[in-house]
C-alpha positions in Angstrom: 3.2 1.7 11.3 3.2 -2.1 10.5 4.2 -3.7 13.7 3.9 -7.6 12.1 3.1 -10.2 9.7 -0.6 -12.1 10.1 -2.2 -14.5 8.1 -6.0 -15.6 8.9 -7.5 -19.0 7.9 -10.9 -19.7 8.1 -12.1 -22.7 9.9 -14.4 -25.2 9.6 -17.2 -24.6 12.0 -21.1 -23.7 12.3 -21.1 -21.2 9.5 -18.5 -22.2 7.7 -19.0 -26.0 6.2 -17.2 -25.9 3.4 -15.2 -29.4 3.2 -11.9 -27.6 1.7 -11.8 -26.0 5.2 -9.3 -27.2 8.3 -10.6 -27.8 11.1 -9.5 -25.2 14.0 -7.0 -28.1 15.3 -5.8 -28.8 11.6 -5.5 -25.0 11.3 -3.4 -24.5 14.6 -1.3 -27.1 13.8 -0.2 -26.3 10.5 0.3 -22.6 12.1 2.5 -24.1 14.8 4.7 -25.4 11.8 5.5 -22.4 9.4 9.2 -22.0 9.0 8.4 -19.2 11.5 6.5 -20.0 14.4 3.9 -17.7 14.6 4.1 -14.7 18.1 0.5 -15.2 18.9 -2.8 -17.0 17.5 -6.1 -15.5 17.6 -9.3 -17.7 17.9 -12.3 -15.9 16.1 -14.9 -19.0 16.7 -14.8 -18.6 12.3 -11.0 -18.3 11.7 -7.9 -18.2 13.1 -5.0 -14.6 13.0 -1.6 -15.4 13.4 0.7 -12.8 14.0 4.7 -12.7 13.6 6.2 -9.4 15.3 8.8 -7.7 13.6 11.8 -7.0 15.9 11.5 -3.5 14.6 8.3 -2.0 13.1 7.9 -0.5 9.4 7.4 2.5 9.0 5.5 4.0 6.3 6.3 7.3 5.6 6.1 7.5 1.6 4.5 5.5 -1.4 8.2 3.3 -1.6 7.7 2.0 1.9 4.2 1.5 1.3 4.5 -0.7 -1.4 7.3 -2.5 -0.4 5.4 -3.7 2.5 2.5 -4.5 0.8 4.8 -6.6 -1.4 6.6 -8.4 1.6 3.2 -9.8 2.9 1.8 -10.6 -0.5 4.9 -12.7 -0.7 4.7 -14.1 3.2 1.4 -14.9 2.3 1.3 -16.5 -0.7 3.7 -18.9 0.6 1.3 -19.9 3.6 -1.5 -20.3 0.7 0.7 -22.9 -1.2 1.5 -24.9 1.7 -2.3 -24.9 2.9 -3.3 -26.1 -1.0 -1.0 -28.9 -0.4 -3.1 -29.9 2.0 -6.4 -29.4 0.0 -7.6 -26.2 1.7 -9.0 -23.2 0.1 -7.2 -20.3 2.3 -7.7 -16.6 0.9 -5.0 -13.9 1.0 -5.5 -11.0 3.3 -2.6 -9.4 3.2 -3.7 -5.7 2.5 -3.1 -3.6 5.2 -6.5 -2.1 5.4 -7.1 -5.8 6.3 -9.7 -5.6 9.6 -8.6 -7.7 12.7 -10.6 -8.9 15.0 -9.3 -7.5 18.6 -9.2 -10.3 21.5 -11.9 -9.7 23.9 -14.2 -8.6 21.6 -17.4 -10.7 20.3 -18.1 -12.5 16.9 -21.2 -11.3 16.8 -22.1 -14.2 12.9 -22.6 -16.7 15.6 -25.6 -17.2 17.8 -24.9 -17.0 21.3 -21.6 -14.8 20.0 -18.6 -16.2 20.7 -15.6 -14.3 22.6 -12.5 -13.0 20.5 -9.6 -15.4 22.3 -5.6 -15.4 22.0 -4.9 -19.0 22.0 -1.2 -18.8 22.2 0.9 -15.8 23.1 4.9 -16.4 22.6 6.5 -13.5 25.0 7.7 -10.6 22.6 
């Protein structure tokens, strides 16, 4: 079951530098303004996971619906990654659906003290 889009950005912060990074305000912002605002942000302390919920979840239940939803957030994605180039950042695709999240209230355990796993937003489902 695939219950909803997500896209995560790194963010520039102590272990990432890299200059073609937002910042975690630039990030949030241009979140904020997809076509479709996103259901909830997730704050790593390294990137930011924004979720859309479907109104109904797919189902995979055979190699078709598989691949058709792989397809459908290659495509979601890819658009995010054009608009974020526009704006000179690097932004990877991480659309597979293997794709790890990390949960909120965990720990990001890359910084030193780790930093806590936070929902930024929530939008009521």
């Amino acid at each position: 079951v695939v219950p909803c889009a997500f896209f995560n950005i790194k963010i520039r912060c102590l272990i990432n530098q890299e200059p073609h990074l937002p910042t975690q305000s630039e990030a949030y912002k241009f979140l904020k303004f997809q076509v479709h605002e996103p259901t909830f942000i997730v704050d790593t302390g390294s990137e930011l996971q924004a979720y859309w919920h479907f109104d109904k979840p797919s189902i995979i239940e055979t190699d078709d619906d598989r691949d058709k939803i792989i397809k459908m957030l290659h495509e979601f994605q890819q658009k995010i990654i054009a608009d974020a180039q526009r704006h000179g950042w690097h932004v990877e695709e991480t659309s597979s659906i293997a794709n790890l999240q990390r949960l909120p209230g965990t720990w990001n355990h890359e910084f030193t003290p780790t930093k806590p796993i936070t929902i930024m937003e929530y939008e009521h489902i």
